[in-house]
N, C-alpha and C positions, 0 to 999 in steps of 0.2 A: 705614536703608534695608533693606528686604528682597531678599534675594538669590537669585537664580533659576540654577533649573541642568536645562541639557537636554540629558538623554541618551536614549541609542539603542543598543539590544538588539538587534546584530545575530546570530543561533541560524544553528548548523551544517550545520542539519540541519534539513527542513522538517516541522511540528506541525499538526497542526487539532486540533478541538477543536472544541464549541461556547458555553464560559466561558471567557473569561481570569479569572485571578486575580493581582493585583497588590499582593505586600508591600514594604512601605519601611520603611528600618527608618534612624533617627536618632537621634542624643543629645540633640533637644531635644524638649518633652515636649507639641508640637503640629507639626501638619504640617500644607500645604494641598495641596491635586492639585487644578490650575487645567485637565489637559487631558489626555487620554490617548487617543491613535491607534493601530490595528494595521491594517494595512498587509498586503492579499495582494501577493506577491509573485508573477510568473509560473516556476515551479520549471522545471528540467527537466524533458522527460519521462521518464518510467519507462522501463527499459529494458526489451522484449519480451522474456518466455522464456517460450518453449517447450514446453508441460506446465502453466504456471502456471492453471491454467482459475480460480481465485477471486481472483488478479490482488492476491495478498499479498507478490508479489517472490519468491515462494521454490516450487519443487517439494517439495509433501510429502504427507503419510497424505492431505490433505483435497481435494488435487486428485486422486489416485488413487484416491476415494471415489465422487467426481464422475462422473468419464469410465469408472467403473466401472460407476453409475447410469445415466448414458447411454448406457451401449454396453445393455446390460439393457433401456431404454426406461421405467427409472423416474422419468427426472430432464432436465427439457428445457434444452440449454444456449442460451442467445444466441450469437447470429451470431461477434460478437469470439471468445467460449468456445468454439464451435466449430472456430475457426483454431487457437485453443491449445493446444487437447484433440489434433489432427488434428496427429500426429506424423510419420507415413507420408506425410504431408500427399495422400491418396488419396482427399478430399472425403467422406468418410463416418467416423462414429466408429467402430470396429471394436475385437475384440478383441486385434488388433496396438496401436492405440493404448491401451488398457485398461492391456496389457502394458510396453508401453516407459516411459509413465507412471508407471507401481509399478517401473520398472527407474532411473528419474531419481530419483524420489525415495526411492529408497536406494541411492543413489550407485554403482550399476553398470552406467549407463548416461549419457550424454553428448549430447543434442541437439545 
């Protein structure tokens, strides 16, 4: 009788990607794989902050890069990017927002 086993990889932490790769590893010297499912899950959402204009989770050099471009008029942000960027929250990029953004993300400042 062949014996069958189904398991399930539940991760901590949510991955994309656009390959999975799947090794098995046994002590006998064939194997079959009759089926293999992944499964989007619906995650939580992401949590807003503030400053984040490239929406990596984190305030840093590359969004004070951004809203620095934008306040300049070299770099056009999307609407969402706009709410992020817009610190003062005073409906336009400014170089108060330029400023508070480069003051988050080196931590002496606090949205």
């Amino acid at each position: 009788e062949i014996g069958c086993v189904d398991i399930t990889l539940a991760l901590n932490k949510a991955v994309s990607g656009r390959y999975v790769q799947y090794r098995f590893e046994g002590n006998s010297n064939w194997m079959m794989i009759a089926e293999v499912e992944a499964f989007k899950t619906d995650a939580p959402p992401a949590e807003i902050l503030l400053g984040d204009v490239n929406r990596d989770t984190k305030v840093d050099s590359v969004d004070y890069l951004l809203v620095k471009r934008a306040c300049f008029g070299t770099y056009k942000l999307d609407e969402e990017q706009i709410e992020l960027a817009d610190i003062d929250q005073n409906k336009i990029i400014d170089s108060v927002d330029y400023l508070l953004v480069k003051r988050i993300a080196f931590g002496t400042y606090k949205a």
